[in-house]
Backbone as JSON Lines, residues from 0, in Angstrom:
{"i":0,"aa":"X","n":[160.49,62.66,10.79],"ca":[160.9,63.12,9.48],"c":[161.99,62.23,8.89]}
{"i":1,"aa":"X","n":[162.54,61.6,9.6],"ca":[163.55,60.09,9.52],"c":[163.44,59.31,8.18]}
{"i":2,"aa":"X","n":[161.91,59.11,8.08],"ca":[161.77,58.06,7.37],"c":[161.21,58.48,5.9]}
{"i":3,"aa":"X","n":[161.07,59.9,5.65],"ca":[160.62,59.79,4.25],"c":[161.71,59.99,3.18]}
{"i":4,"aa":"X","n":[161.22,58.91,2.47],"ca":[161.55,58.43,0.98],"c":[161.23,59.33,-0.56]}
{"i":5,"aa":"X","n":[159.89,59.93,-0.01],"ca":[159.49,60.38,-1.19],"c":[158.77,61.83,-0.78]}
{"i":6,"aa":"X","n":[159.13,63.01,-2.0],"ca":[158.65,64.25,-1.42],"c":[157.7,64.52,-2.91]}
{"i":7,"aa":"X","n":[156.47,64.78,-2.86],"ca":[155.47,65.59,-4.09],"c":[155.52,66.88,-3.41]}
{"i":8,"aa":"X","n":[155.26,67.81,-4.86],"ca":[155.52,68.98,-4.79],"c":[153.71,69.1,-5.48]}
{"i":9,"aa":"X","n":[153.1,69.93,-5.5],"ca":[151.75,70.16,-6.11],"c":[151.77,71.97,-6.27]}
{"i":10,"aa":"X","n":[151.32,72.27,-7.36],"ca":[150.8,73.45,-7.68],"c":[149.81,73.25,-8.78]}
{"i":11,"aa":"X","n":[149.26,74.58,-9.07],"ca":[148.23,74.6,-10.13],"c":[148.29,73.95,-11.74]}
{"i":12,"aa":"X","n":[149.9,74.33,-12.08],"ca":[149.87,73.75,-14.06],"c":[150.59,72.67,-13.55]}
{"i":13,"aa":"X","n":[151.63,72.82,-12.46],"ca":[152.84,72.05,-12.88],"c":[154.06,72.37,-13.64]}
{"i":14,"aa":"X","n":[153.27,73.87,-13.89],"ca":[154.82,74.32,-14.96],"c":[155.74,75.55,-14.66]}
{"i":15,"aa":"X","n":[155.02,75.65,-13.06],"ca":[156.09,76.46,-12.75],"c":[156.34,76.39,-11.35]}
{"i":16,"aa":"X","n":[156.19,76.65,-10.4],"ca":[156.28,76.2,-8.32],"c":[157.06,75.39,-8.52]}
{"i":17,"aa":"X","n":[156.16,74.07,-8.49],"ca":[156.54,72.96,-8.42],"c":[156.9,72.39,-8.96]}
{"i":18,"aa":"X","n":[157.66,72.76,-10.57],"ca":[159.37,72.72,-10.99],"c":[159.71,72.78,-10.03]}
{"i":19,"aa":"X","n":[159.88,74.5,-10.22],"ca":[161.07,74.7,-9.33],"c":[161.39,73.87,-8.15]}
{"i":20,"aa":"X","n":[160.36,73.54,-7.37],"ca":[160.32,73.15,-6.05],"c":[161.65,71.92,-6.35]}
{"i":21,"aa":"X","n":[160.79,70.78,-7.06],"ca":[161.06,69.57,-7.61],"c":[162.58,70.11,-8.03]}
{"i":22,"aa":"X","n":[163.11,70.49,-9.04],"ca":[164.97,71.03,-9.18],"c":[165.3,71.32,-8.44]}
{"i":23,"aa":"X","n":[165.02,72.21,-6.95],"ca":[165.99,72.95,-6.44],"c":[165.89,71.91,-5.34]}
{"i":24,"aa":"X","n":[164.8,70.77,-4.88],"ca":[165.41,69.83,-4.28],"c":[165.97,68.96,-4.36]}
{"i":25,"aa":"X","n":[166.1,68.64,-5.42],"ca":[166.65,67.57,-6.23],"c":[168.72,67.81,-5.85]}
{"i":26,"aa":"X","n":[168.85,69.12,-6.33],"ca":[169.94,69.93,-5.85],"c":[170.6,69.9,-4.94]}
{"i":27,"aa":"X","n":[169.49,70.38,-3.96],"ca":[170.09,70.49,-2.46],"c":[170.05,69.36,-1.7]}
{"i":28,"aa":"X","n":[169.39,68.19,-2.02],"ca":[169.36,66.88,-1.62],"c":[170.78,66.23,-2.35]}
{"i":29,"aa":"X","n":[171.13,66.42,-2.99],"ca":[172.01,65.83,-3.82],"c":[173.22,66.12,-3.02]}
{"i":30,"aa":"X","n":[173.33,67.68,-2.76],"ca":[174.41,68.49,-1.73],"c":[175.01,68.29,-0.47]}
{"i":31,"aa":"X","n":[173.54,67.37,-0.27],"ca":[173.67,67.72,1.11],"c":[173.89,65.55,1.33]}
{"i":32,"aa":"X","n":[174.16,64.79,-0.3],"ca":[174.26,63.52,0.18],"c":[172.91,62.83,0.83]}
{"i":33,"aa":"X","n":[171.87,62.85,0.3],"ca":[170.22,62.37,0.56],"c":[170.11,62.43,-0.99]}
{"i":34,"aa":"X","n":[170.77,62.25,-1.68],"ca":[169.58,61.88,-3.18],"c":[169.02,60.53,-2.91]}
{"i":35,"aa":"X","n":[168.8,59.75,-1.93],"ca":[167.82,58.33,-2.11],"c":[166.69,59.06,-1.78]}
{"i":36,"aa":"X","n":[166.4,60.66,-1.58],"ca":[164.78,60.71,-1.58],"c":[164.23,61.1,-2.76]}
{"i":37,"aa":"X","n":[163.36,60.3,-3.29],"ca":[162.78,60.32,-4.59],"c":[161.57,61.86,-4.54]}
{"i":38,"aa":"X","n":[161.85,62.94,-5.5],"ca":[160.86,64.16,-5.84],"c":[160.39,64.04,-7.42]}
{"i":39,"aa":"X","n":[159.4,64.0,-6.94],"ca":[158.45,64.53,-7.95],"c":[157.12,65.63,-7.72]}
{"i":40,"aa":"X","n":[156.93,66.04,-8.61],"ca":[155.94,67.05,-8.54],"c":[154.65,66.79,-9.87]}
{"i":41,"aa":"X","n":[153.34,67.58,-9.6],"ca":[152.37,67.46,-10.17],"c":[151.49,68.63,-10.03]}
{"i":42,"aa":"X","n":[150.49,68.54,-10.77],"ca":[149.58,69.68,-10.88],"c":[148.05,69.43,-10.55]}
{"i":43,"aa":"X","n":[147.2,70.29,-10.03],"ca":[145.69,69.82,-10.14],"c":[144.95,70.54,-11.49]}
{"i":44,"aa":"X","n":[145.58,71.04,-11.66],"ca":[145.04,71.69,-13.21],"c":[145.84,71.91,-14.48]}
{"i":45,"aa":"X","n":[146.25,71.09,-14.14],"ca":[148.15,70.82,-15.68],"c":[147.32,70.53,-17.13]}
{"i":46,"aa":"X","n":[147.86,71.36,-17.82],"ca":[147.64,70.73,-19.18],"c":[148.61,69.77,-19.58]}
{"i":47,"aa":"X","n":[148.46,68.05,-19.15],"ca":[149.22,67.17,-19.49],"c":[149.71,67.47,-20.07]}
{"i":48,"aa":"X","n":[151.62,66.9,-20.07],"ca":[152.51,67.2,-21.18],"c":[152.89,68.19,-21.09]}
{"i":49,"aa":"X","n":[152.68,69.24,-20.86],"ca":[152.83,70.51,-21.23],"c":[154.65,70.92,-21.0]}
{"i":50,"aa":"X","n":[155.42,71.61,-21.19],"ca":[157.17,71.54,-20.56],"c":[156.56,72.96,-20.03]}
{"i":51,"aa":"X","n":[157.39,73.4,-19.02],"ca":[157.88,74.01,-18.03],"c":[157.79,75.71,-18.75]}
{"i":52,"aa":"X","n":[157.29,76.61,-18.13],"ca":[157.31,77.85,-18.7],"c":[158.86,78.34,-19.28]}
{"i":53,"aa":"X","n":[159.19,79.12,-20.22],"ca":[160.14,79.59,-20.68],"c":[161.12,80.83,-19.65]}
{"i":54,"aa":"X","n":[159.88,81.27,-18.69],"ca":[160.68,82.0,-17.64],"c":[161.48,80.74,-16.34]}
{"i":55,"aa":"X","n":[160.44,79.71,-16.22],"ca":[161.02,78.49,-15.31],"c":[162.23,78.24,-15.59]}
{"i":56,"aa":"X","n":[162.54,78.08,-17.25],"ca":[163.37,76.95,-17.72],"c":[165.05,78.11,-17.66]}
{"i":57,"aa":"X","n":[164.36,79.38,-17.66],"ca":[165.82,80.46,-17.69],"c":[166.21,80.56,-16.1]}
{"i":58,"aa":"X","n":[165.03,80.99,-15.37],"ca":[165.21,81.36,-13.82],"c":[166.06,79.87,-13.2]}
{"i":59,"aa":"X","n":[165.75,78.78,-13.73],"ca":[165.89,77.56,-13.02],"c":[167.38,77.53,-13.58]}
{"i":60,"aa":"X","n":[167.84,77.3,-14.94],"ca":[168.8,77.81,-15.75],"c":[170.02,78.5,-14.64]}
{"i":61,"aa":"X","n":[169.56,79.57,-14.02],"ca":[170.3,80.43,-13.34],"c":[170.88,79.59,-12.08]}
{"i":62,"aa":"X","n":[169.53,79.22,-11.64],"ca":[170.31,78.31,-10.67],"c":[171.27,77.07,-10.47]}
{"i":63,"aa":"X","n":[171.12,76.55,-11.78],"ca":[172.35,75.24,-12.04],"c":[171.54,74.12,-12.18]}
{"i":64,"aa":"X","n":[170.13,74.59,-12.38],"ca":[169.13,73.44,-12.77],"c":[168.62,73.66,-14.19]}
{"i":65,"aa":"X","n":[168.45,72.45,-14.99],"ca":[167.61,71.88,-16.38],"c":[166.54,71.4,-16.15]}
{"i":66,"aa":"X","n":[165.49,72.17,-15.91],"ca":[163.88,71.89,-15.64],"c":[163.4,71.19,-17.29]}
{"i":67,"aa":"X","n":[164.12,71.19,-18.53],"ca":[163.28,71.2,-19.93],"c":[162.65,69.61,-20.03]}
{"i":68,"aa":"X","n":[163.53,68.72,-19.59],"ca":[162.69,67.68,-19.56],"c":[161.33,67.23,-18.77]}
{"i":69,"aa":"X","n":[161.0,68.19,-17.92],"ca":[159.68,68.02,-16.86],"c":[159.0,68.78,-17.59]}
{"i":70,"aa":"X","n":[157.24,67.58,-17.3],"ca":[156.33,67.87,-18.08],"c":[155.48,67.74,-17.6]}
{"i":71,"aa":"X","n":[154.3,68.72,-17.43],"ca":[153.34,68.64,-16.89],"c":[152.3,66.96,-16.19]}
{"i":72,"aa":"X","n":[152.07,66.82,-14.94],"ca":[151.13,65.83,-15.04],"c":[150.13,66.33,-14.08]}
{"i":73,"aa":"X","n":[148.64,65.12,-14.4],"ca":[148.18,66.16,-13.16],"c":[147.84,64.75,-11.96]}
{"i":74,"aa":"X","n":[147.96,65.64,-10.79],"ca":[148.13,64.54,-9.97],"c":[147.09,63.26,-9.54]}
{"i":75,"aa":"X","n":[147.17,62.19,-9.48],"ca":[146.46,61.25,-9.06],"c":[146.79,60.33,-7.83]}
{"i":76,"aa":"X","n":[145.78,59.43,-7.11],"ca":[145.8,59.44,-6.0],"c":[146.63,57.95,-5.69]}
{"i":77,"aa":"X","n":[147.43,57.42,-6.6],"ca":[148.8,56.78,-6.79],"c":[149.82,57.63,-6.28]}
{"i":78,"aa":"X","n":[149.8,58.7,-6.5],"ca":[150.56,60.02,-6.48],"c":[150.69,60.49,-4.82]}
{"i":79,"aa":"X","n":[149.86,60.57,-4.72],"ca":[149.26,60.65,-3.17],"c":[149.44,59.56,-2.23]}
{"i":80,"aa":"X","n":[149.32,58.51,-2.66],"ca":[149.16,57.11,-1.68],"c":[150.95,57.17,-1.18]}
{"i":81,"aa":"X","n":[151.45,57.17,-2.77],"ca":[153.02,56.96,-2.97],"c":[153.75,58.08,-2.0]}
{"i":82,"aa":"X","n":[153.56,58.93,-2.08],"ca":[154.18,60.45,-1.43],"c":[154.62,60.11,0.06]}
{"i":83,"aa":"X","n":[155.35,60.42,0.63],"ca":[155.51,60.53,2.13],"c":[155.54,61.71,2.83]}
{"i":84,"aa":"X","n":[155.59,62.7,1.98],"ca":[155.69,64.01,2.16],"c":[154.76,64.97,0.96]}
{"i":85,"aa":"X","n":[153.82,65.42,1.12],"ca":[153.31,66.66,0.09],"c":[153.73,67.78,0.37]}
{"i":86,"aa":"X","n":[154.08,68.89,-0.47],"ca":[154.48,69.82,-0.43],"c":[153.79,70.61,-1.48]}
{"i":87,"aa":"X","n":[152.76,71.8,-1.09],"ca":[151.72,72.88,-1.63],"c":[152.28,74.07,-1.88]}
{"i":88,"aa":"X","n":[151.92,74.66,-2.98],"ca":[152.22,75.84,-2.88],"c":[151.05,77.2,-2.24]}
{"i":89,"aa":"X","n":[149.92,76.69,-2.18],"ca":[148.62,77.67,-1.66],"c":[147.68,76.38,-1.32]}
{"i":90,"aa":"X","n":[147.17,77.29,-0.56],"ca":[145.86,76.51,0.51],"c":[144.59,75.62,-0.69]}
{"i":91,"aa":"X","n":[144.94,76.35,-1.61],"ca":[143.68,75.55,-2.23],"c":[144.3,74.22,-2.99]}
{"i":92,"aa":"X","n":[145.82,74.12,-2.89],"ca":[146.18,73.05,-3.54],"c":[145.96,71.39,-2.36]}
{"i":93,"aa":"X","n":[146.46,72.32,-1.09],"ca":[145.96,71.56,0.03],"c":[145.0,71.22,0.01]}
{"i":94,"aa":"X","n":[143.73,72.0,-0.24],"ca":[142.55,71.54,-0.18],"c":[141.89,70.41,-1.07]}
{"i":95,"aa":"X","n":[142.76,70.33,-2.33],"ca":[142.8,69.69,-3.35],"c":[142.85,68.62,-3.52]}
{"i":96,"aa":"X","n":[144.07,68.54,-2.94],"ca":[144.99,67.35,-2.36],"c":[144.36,66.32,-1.29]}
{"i":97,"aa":"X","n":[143.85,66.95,-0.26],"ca":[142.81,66.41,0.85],"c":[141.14,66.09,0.06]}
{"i":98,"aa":"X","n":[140.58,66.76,-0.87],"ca":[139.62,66.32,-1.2],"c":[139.51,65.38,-1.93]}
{"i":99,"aa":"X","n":[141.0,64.82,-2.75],"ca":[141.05,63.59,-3.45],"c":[141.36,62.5,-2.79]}
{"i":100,"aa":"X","n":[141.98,62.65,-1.51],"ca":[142.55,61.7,-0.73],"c":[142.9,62.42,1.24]}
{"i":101,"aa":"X","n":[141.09,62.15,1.54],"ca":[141.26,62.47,2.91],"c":[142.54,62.46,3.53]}
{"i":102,"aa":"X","n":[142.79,60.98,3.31],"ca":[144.03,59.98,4.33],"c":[145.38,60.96,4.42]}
{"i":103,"aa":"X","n":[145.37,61.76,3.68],"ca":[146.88,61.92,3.31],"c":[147.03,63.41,4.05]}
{"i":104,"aa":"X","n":[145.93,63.71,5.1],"ca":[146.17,65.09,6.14],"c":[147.1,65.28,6.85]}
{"i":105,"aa":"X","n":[148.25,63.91,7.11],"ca":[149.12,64.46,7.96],"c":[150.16,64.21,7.25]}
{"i":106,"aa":"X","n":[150.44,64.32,5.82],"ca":[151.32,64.21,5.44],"c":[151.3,65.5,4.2]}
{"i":107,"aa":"X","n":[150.12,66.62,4.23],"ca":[149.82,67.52,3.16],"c":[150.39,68.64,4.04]}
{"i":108,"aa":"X","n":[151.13,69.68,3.27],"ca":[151.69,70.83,4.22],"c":[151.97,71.92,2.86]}
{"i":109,"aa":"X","n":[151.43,73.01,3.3],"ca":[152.11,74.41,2.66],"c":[153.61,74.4,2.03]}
{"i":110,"aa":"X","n":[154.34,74.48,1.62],"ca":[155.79,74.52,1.37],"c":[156.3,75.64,2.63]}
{"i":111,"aa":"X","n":[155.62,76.92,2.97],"ca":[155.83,77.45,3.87],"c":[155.73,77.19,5.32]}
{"i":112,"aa":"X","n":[155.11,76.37,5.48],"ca":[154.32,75.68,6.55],"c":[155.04,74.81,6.69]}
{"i":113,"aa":"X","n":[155.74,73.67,6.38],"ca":[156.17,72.63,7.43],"c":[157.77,72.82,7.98]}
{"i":114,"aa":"X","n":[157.53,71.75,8.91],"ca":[158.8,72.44,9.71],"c":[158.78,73.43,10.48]}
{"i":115,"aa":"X","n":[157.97,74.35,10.37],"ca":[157.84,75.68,11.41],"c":[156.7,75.87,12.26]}
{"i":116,"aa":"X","n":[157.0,76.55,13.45],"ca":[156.68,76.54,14.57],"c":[155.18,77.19,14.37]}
{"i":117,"aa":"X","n":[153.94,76.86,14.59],"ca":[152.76,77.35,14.68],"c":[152.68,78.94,15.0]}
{"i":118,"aa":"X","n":[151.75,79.52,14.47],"ca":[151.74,81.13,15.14],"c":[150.88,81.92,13.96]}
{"i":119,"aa":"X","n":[151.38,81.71,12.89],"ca":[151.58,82.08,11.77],"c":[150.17,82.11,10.79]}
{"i":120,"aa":"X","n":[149.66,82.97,10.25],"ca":[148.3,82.15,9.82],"c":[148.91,81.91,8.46]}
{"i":121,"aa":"X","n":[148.18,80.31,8.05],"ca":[148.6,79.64,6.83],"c":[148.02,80.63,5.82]}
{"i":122,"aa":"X","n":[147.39,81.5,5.97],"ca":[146.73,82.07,4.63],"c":[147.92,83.0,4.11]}
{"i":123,"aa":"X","n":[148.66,83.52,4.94],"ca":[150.09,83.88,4.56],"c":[150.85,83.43,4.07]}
{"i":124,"aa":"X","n":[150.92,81.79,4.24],"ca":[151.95,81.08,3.55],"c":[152.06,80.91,2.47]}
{"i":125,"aa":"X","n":[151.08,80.99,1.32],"ca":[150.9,80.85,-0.1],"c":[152.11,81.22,-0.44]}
{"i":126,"aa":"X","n":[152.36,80.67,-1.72],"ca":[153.63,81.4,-2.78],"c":[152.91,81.61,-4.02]}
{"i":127,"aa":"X","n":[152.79,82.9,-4.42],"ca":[151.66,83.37,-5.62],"c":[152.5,82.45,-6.77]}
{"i":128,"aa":"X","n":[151.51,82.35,-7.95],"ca":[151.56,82.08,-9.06],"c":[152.4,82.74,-9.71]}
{"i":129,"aa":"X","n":[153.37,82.75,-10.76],"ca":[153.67,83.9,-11.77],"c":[153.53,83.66,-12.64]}
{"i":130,"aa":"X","n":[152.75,82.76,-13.13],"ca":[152.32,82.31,-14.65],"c":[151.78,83.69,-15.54]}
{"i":131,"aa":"X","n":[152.2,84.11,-16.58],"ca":[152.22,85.16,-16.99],"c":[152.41,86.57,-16.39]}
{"i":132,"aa":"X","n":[153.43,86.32,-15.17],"ca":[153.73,87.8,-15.12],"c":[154.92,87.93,-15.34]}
{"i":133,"aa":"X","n":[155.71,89.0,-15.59],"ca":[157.54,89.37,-15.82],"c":[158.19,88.68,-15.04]}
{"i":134,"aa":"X","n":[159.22,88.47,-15.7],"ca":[160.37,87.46,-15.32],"c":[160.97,87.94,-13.82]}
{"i":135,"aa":"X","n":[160.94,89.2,-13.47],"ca":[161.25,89.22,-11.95],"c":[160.38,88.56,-11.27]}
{"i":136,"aa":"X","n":[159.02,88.48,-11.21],"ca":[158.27,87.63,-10.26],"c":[158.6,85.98,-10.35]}
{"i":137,"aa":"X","n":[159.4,85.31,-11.77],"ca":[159.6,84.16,-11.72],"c":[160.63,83.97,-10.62]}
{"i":138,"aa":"X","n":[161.81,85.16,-11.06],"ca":[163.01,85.3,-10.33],"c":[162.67,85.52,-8.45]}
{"i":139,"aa":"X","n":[161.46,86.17,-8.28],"ca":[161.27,86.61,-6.78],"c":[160.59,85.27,-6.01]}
{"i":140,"aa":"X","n":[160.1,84.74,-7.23],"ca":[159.34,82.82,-6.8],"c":[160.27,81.97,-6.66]}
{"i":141,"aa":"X","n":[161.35,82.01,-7.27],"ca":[162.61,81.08,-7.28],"c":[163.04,81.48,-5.68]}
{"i":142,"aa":"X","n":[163.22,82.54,-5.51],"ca":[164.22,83.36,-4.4],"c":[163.2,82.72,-2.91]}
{"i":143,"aa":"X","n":[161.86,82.68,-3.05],"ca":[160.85,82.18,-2.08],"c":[161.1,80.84,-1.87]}
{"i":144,"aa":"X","n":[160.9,80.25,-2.83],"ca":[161.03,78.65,-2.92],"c":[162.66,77.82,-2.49]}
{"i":145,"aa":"X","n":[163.44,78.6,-2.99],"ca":[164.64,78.05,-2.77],"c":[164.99,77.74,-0.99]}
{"i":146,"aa":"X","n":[164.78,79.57,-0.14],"ca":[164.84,79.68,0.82],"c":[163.89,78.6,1.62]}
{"i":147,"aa":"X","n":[163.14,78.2,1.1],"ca":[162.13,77.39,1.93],"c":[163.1,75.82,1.57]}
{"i":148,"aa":"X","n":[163.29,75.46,0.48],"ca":[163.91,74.08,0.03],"c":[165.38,73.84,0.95]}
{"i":149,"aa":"X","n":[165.79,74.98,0.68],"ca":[167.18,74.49,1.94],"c":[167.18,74.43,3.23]}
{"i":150,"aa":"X","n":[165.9,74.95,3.84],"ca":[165.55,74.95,5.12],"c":[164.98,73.68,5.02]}
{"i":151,"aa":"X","n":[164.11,72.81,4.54],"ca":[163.61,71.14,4.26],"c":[164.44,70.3,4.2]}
{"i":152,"aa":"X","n":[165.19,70.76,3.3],"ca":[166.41,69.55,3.02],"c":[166.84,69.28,4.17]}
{"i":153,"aa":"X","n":[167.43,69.88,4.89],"ca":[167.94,69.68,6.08],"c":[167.23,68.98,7.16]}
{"i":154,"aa":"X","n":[166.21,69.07,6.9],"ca":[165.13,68.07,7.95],"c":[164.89,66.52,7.73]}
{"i":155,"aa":"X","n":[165.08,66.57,6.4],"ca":[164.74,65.31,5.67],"c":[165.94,64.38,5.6]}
């Protein structure tokens, strides 16, 4: 885990996970004195361009992050080649991810999933969507994601 440079974050638009993911490591990398690892994040189904949901940009807000300049992209396999680390939010983004670019299986992982000890079935690990639901589920996705990001940082 020594050597990576670069962390992708992947979810479905891009306009909301994997923000967050992407700010709150950005953050805690910064904290913790590792900002030379370059994050970015992407989507497999982004409406290019698109900025960051209005619940992202408040929930993220809360945390001491400015998500407004991130904008949707959707990912390509530059994206992938480049990455040293992927980071998913659900199994089908994994799957996604691996069907555009076999090669990149040992470097594609759940956000819940890496770093931790086998046992666990990955179908648990997902972090749901909250794209159109109430702002507590943005707030209860932030609270998921974060806990997982400061447990990474530290590895990296």
């Amino acid at each position: 885990m020594d050597n990576i440079k670069s962390v992708m974050f992947v979810c479905t638009g891009n306009s909301c996970r994997s923000v967050m993911a992407e700010g709150l490591l950005r953050q805690e990398l910064k904290k913790l004195g590792k900002d030379h690892v370059k994050v970015f994040s992407a989507g497999v189904m982004p409406a290019p361009g698109m900025p960051p949901t209005a619940e992202t940009v408040r929930t993220m807000r809360d945390e001491g992050v400015d998500v407004t300049a991130s904008r949707a992209k959707l990912i390509t396999p530059d994206m992938i080649n480049n990455a040293d680390l992927i980071l998913v939010m659900e199994l089908v983004h994994k799957n996604e991810v691996l069907n555009r670019a076999p090669q990149a299986s040992t470097k594609t992982f759940l956000l819940r999933e890496y770093g931790i000890e086998r046992g666990v079935s990955i179908f648990a690990l997902g972090i749901p969507d909250p794209i159109g639901r109430p702002l507590e589920d943005y707030v209860n996705t932030v609270k998921t994601i974060k806990k997982e990001i400061e447990r990474i940082a530290r590895l990296l």
